[in-house]
C-alpha angles and dihedrals in degrees: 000000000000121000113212090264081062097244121127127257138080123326110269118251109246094248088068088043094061086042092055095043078053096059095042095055091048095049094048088048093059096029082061094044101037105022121248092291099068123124117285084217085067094047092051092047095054082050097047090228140118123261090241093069091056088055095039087059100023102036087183142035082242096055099046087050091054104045087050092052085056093042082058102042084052098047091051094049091052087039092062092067111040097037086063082044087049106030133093082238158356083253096046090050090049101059088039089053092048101042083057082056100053080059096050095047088069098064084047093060092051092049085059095060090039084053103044087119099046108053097164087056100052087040086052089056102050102045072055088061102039085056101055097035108044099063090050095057081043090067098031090059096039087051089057087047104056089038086068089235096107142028111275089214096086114097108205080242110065082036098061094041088053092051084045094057097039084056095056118103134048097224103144095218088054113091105197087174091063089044095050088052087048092049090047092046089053088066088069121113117254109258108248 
């Protein structure tokens, strides 16, 4: 039998579940903030937990890496949805999807360096990525447009690489954030 992180053993109680969902989001929180390399000691701190729980359920810097990417990739894909059912509107749901994933690209651009040996893997987790994700930008985009709010000529795609490269660089003077909403606000329709 196969757990969700895809390992074998028996199925984890949902009280480790909720342990491990804990760590990831506290990983992912400093990993967005401080980078993946940042200390094991502050993620276990955001997590109020000892060190010795990440290890017990990340035994290395890859896998935690790993398992947070999927988290991600997970969160944003359940984000899509409910964030149409919950928004003003599709438009609305739209910027707030992409600017999650402007957070979660940066965990993205870290995997790659902690990756560099194992091509396969990385390339694994990105057709991954590229699965989820895709059909929810899809429907986010196709909501806004028939909603009349934004073009109807933007495929998720191209959408999701643009946001990718406008997030690439760690030059302090350079604001990807204010790029990324430029680029979003471009999709508008033009006023009549």
């Amino acid at each position: 039998m196969k757990d969700g992180d895809g390992s074998t053993g028996r199925p984890k109680r949902a009280d480790a579940r909720r342990n491990e969902k804990a760590l990831l989001d506290a990983a992912a929180a400093v990993f967005v903030a401080s980078g993946v390399d940042a200390p094991v000691r502050d993620i276990a701190a955001e997590a109020g937990v000892g060190m010795g729980t990440i290890y017990r359920h990340f035994p290395t810097r890859s896998d935690l890496i790993i398992a947070v990417y999927r988290h991600q990739v997970e969160t944003l894909a359940d984000a899509g949805p409910a964030l149409l059912a919950s928004s003003a509107t599709p438009y609305a749901a739209l910027t707030e999807w992409i600017d999650r994933f402007v957070d979660f690209l940066v965990t993205k651009h870290g995997l790659a360096a902690v990756l560099q040996s194992d091509a396969a893997g990385f390339d694994t987790l990105h057709a991954y990525f590229i699965d989820r994700l895709e059909p929810v930008g899809t429907r986010l985009l196709d909501a806004a447009a028939e909603s009349g709010e934004i073009r109807s000529d933007v495929r998720a795609y191209e959408l999701m690489r643009g946001v990718g490269n406008l997030c690439i660089g760690n030059d302090p003077r350079y604001d990807a954030r204010r790029l990324v909403e430029l680029l979003v606000a471009g999709l508008r329709r033009p006023a009549r």
